[in-house]
C-alpha positions in Angstrom: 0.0 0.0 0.0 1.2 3.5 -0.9 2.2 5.5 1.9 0.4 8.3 0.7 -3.0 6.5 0.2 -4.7 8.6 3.5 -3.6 12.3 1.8 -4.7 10.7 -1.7 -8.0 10.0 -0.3 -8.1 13.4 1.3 -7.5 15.0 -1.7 -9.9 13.0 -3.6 -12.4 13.4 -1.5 -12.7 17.2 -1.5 -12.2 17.5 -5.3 -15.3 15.1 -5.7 -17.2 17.6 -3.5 -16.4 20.8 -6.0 -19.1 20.1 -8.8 -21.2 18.8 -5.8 -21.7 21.9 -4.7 -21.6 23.8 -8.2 -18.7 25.2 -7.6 -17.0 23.9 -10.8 -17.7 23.3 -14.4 -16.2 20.9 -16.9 -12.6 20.1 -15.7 -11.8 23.7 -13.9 -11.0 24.1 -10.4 -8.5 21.9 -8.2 -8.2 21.0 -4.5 -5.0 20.0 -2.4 -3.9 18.5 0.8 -0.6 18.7 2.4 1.0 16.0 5.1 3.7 18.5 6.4 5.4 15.4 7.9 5.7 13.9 4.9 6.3 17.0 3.0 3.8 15.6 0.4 1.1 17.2 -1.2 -1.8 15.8 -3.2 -3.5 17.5 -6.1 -6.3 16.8 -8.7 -4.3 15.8 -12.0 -4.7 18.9 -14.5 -8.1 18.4 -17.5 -9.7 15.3 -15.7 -13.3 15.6 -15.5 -14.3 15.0 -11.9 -17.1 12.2 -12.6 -14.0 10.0 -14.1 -12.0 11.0 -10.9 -10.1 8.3 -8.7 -8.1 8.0 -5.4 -5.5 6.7 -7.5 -5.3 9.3 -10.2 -4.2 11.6 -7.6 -0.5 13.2 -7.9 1.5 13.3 -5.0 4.5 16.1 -5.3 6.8 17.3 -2.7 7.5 21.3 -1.7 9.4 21.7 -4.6 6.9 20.0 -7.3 9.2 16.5 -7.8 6.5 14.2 -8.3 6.7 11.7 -5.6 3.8 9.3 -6.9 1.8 9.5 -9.8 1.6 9.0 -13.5 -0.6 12.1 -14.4 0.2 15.6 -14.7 -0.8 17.4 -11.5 -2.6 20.4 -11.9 -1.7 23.6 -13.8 -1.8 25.5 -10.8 -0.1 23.6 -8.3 3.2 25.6 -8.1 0.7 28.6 -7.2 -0.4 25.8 -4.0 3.1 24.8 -3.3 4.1 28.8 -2.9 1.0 29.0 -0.6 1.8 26.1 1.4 5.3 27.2 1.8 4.8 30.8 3.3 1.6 30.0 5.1 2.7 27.5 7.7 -0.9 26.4 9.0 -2.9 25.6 6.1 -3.6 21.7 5.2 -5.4 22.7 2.1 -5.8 24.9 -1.0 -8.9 25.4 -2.6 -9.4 26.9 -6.5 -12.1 27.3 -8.5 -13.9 30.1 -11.4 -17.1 30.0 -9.3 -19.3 32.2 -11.2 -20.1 35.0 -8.3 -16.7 35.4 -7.2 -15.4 34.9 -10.6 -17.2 38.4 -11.4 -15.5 40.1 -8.4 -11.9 38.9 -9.5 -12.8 40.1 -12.8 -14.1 43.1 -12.5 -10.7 43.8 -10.3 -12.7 44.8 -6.7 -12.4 43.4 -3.4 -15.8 42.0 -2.0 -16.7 45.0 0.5 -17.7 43.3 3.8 -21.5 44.4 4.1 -23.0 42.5 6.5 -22.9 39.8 9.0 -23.0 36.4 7.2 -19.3 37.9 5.6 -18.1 38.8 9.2 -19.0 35.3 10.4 -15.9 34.1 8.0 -13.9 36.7 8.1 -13.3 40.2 9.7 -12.9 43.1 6.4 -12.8 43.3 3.1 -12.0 39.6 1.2 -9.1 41.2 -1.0 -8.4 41.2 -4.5 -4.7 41.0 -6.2 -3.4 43.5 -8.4 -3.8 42.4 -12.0 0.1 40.8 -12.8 2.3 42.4 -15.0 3.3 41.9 -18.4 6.8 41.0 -17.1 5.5 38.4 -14.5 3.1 36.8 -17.1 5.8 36.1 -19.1 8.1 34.2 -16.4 7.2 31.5 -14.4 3.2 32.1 -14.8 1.7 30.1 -11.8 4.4 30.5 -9.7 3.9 34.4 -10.4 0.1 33.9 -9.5 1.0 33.0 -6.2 3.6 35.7 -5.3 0.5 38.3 -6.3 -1.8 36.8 -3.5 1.4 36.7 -1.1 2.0 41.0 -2.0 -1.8 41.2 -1.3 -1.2 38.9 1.7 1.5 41.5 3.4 -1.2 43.9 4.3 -3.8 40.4 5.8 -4.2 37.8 7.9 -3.9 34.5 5.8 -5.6 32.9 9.1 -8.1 35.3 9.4 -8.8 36.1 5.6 -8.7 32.4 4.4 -9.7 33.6 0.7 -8.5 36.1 -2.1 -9.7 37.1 -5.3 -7.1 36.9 -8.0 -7.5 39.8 -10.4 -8.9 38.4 -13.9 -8.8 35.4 -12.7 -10.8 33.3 -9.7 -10.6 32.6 -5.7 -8.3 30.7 -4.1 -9.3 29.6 -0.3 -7.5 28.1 1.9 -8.1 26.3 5.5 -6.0 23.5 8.3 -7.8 20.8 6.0 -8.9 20.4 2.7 -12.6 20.2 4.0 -12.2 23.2 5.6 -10.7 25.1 2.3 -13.9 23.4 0.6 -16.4 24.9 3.1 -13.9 28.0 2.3 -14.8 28.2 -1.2 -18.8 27.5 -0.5 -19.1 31.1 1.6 -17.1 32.8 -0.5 -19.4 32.0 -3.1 -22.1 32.4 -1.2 -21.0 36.1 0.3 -19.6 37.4 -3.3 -23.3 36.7 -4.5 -24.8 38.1 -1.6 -22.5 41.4 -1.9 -23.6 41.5 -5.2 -27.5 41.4 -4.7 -26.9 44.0 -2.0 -25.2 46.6 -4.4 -28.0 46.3 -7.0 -30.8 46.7 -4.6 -28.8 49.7 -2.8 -25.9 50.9 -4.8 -25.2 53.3 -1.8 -24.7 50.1 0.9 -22.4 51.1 3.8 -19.7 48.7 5.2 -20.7 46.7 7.7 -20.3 48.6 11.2 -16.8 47.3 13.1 -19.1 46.9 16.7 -21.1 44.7 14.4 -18.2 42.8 12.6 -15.9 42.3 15.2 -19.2 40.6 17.3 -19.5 38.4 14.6 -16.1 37.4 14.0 -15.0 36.8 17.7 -18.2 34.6 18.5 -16.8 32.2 15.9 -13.5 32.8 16.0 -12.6 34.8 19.5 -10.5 32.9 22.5 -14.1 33.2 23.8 -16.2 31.7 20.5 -19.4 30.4 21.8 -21.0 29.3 18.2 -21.3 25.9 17.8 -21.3 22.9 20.0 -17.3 22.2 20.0 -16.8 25.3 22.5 -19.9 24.3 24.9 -18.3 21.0 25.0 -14.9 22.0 26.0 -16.2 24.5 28.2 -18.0 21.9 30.1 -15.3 19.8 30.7 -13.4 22.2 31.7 -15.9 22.5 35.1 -15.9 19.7 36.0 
């Protein structure tokens, strides 16, 4: 048995669950999952539809992109992963896709403006979008240039508390500590880049979400106090007892 076959399956796993939640079309889009022990990563092989999708097909590269098992081509994007997973120390998994909302915000070159409080819940401002890449960088090293653009937009963020970025005329990326997480990820940012979109059109003149009102948001979930959920009401009462 492969020694990767649990971050294959991983990987698998949350690539199947892209057109699932119609995120993807055709062949676009990719998912990965790192084991930083193994300094491994798996990655959807590049222009295989997902319904014809196995464990096996799965292409397992180290840090540096020497493929460690497989006998596909992994993704086109997966040095843009490999930069990510090598500056942001705890993310487990990389999420892309050209989901239509968020699509439409890369394109259009705008961050999403945080407007409400189903975008606080996830994160706490603006979900940012790169500058557009130069001529210069378009002709070098293409994806690897793709992900120094979201690490310049990353200088001024929180990759832990912004998990997500729009990549001017392009698509998201999303990130999270698993792939599952990156996956879930990708659903809200869908979710609030169509939401933010709605709002505009109904009232062009929307404000920003009020800080008071983001920050209650954002620390409920993600606070050293969160309460949301049953995870924290658990640990809390243990730790009376």
């Amino acid at each position: 048995m492969s020694s990767f076959s649990a971050l294959k399956e991983i990987a698998w796993k949350a690539n199947t669950g892209l057109p699932q939640t119609g995120l993807v079309v055709h062949t676009f889009g990719n998912v990965s999952a790192i084991d930083r022990a193994q300094g491994a990563v798996a990655i959807k092989p590049s222009g295989i539809p997902y319904a014809d999708l196995r464990v096996d097909d799965m292409v397992v590269v180290d840090l540096r992109n020497t493929i460690l098992e497989g006998s596909l081509r992994p993704s086109s994007d997966v040095k843009t992963h490999l930069l990510l997973y090598r500056t942001f120390p705890a993310i487990g998994g990389i999420v892309h896709t050209h989901s239509r909302y968020a699509t439409a915000w890369a394109q259009a070159m705008r961050p999403i403006p945080i407007l409400g409080t189903t975008h606080a819940d996830i994160c706490p401002g603006d979900i940012p979008c790169t500058k557009v890449m130069t001529d210069a960088a378009i002709r070098r090293d293409y994806e690897e240039q793709t992900g120094q653009q979201i690490l310049k937009t990353f200088r001024s963020h929180s990759y832990e508390e912004t998990p997500m970025v729009l990549v001017a005329c392009h698509g998201p990326f999303t990130w999270g500590r698993t792939a599952e997480e990156a996956l879930y990820h990708a659903v809200m940012l869908e979710e609030i880049a169509r939401t933010a979109l709605l709002t505009l059109q109904v009232n062009p003149g929307t404000h920003r979400l009020k800080k008071t009102l983001v920050k209650k948001h954002f620390q409920r979930k993600h606070g050293p106090d969160a309460y949301y959920g049953q995870m924290h009401a658990v640990s809390k009462g243990e730790s009376k007892r």
